[in-house]
C-alpha positions in Angstrom: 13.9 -9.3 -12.5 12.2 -12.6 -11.4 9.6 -13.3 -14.3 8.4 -16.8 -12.3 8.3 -17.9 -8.3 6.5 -19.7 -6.2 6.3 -16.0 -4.4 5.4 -13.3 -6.8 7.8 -10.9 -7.4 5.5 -8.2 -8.1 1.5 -8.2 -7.7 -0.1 -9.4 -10.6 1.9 -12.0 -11.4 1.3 -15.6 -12.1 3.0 -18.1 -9.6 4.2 -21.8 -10.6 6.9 -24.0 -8.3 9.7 -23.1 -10.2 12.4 -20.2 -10.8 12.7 -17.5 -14.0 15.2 -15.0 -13.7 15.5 -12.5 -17.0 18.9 -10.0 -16.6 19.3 -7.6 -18.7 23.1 -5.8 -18.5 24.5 -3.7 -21.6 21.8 -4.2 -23.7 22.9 -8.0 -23.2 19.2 -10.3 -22.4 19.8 -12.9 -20.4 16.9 -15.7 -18.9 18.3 -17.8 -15.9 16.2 -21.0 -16.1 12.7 -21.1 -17.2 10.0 -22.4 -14.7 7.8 -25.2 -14.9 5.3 -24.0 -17.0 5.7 -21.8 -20.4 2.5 -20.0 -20.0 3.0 -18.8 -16.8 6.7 -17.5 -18.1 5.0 -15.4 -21.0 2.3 -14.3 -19.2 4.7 -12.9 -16.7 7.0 -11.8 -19.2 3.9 -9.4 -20.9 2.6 -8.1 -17.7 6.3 -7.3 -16.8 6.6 -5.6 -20.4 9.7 -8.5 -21.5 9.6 -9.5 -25.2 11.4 -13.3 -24.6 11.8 -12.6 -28.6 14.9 -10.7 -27.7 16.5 -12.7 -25.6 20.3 -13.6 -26.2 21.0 -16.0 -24.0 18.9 -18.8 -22.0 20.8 -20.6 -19.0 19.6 -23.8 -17.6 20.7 -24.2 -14.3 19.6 -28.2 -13.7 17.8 -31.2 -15.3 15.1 -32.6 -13.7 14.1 -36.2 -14.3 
């Protein structure tokens, strides 16, 4: 589920320049990336009903100097 795009995912969301991706397979949390901007991520995250408390594992995909 996309939790942060420049495009909303869903209406309702929060928009910043930037990707969030949260997977969820076999009970297994995973977040690709985490956008510019950590409000916008757990704002997202709430309205999407995603406790980032209980992810397992956090992927960064790049740095950005």
């Amino acid at each position: 589920m996309v939790l942060m795009d420049n495009n909303p995912y869903k209406q309702g969301l929060k928009t910043a320049w930037g990707l969030s991706v949260h997977v969820e397979i076999n009970e297994t949390r995973l977040l690709f990336d985490t956008g510019p901007d950590p409000a916008v991520l757990k704002a997202n995250a709430e309205e999407l009903g995603i406790d980032l408390t209980k992810i397992d594992f956090v992927v960064i995909s790049h740095a950005h100097g």
